[in-house]
C-alpha positions in Angstrom: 11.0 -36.2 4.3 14.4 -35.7 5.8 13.1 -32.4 7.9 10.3 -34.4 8.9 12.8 -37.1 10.4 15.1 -34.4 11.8 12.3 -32.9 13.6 11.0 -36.2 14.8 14.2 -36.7 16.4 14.7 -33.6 18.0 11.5 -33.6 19.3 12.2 -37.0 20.8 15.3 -35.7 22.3 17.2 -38.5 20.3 19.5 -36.1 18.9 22.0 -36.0 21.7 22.9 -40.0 21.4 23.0 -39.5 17.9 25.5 -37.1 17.7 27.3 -38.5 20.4 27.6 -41.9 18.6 29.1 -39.4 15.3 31.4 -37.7 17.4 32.7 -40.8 18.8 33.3 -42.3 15.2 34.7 -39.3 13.6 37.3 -38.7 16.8 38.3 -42.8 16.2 38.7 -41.9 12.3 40.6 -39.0 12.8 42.6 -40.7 15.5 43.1 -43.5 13.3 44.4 -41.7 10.4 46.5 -39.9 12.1 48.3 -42.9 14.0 48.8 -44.9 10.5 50.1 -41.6 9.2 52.8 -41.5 11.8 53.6 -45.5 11.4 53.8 -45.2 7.8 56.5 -42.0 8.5 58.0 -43.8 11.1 59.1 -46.9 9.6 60.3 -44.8 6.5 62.6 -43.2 8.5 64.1 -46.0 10.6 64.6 -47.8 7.1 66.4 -44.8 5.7 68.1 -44.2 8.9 69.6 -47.9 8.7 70.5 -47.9 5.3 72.0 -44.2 5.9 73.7 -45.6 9.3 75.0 -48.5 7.6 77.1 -46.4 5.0 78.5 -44.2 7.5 79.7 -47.3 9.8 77.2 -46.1 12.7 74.9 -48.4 14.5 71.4 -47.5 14.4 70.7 -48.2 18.1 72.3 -46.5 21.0 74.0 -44.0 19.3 74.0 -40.6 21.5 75.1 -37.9 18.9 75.8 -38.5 14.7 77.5 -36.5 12.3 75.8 -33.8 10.6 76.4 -35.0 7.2 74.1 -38.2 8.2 71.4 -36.1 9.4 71.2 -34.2 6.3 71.5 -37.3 4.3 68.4 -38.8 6.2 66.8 -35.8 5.9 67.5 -35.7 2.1 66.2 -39.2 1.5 63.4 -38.7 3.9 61.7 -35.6 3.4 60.7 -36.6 -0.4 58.9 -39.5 1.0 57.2 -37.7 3.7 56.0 -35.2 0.6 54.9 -38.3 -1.4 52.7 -39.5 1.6 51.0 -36.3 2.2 50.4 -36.0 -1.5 49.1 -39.5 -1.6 46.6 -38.7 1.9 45.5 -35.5 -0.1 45.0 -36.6 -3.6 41.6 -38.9 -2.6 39.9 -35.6 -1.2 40.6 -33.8 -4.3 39.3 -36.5 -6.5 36.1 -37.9 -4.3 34.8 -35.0 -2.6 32.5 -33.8 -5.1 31.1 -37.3 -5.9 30.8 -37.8 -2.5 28.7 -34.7 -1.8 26.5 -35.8 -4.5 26.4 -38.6 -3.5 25.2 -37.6 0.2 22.6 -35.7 -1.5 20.9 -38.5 -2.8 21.1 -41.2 -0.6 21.1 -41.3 2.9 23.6 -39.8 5.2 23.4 -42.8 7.6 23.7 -45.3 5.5 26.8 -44.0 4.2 28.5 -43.1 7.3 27.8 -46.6 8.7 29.2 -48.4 4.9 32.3 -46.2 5.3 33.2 -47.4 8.7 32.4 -50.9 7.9 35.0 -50.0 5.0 37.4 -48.5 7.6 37.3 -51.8 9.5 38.4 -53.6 6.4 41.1 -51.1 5.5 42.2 -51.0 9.0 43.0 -55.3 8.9 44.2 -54.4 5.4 46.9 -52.3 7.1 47.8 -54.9 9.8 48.6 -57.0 7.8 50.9 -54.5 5.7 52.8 -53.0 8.6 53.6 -56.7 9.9 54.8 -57.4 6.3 56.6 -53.9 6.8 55.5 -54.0 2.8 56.0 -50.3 1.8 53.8 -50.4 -1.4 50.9 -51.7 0.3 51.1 -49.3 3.0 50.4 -46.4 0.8 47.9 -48.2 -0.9 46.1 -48.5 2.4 47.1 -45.0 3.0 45.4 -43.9 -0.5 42.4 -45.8 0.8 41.4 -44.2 4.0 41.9 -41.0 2.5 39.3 -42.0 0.4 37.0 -43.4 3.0 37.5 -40.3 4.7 36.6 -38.3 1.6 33.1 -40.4 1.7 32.8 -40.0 5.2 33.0 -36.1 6.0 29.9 -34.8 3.6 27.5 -37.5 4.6 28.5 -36.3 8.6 28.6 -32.4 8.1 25.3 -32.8 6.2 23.7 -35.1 8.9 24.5 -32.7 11.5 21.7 -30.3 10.3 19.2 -32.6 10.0 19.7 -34.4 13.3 20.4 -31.4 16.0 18.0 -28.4 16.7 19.6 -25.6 14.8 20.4 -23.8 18.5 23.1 -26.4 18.7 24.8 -26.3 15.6 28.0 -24.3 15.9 28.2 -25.8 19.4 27.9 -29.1 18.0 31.0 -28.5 15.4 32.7 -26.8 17.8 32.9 -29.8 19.9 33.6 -32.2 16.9 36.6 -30.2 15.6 38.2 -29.8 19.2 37.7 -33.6 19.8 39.6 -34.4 16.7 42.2 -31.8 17.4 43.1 -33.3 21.5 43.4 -36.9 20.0 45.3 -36.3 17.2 47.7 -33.8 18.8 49.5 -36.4 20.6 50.5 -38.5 17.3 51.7 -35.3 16.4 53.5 -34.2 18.8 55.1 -38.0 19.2 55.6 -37.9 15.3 57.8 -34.6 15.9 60.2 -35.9 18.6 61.2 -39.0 17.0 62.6 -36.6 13.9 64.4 -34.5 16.0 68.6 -35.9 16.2 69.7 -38.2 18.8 71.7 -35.8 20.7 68.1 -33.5 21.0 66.2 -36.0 23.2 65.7 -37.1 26.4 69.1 -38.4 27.6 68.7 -42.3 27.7 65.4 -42.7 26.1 65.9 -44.6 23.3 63.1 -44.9 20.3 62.9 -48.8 18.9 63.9 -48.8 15.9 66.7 -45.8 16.2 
């Protein structure tokens, strides 16, 4: 049954909107999870770097250069964290991945994908409220929980794929949905990197909120 419905739809020439709707949700997921990543890091840091700045006698803001001692002390405090996190994002996929495999095996593919970003809506006003709470704890529960979305997510859409594109376009077809995930998400990185580097190593008299 499901070749018969993959062929219908290439034969109809549905498959490009199809995967062109996929690619645009699994860009806004990666994009997504990558942006809460960084806010999660981000306010971390700025409350280790006031509680840090605070026993030195520093203030947080407008400070051009700080002692080394504080940096390795806000280093100390925050790498552990920034472990924990990454542990935390990780652990789901370890857990989940091959129930959700299974699970895409047996049920539909679509019907999956679309429940898991109905979930991700949830989770993502879940985590609005959170980061206006600035509650920590709740955070990485919402952290723990689209990791686990995701886990759901990625073998219902790599096993879709097959089914819904003419086998001529499959390696073009992942090709496209890997480098689409890498552009979006390298600019979280990149901004997650520069607001750990010292003062004195940025821009002169741009100034992070929260620093």
């Amino acid at each position: 049954m499901g070749g018969k419905a993959g062929e219908s739809i290439q034969s109809e020439g549905r498959w490009k909107r199809g995967y062109w709707s996929l690619l645009i949700v699994q860009v806004q997921g990666a994009f997504s999870d990558s942006v809460f990543k960084f806010l999660v890091v981000f306010l971390i840091t700025t409350a280790i770097t006031g509680e840090v700045a605070d026993e030195f006698g520093l203030p947080v803001e407008g400070v051009s250069a700080v002692p080394g001692e504080m940096t390795a002390e806000i280093n100390r405090r925050r790498d552990p964290m920034i472990t924990m996190i990454m542990m935390l994002f990780a652990l789901p996929m370890i857990l989940f991945v091959m129930s959700a495999g299974f699970l895409s095996d047996t049920r539909s593919k679509a019907r999956i994908i679309f429940l898991t970003k109905v979930a991700e809506i949830g989770i993502m006003l879940l985590a609005a409220v959170f980061l206006y709470l600035q509650w920590m704890v709740g955070l990485l529960a919402v952290l723990f929980l689209m990791a686990t979305q995701s886990s759901f997510f990625a073998p219902a859409k790599f096993g879709l794929m097959p089914e819904m594109l003419p086998s001529r376009h499959l390696s073009w077809a992942n090709g496209i949905m890997a480098m689409g995930s890498f552009v979006l998400s390298f600019p979280v990185a990149s901004w997650q990197d520069f607001c750990q580097l010292p003062w004195e190593t940025r821009a002169p008299g741009l100034q992070v909120p929260g620093w």
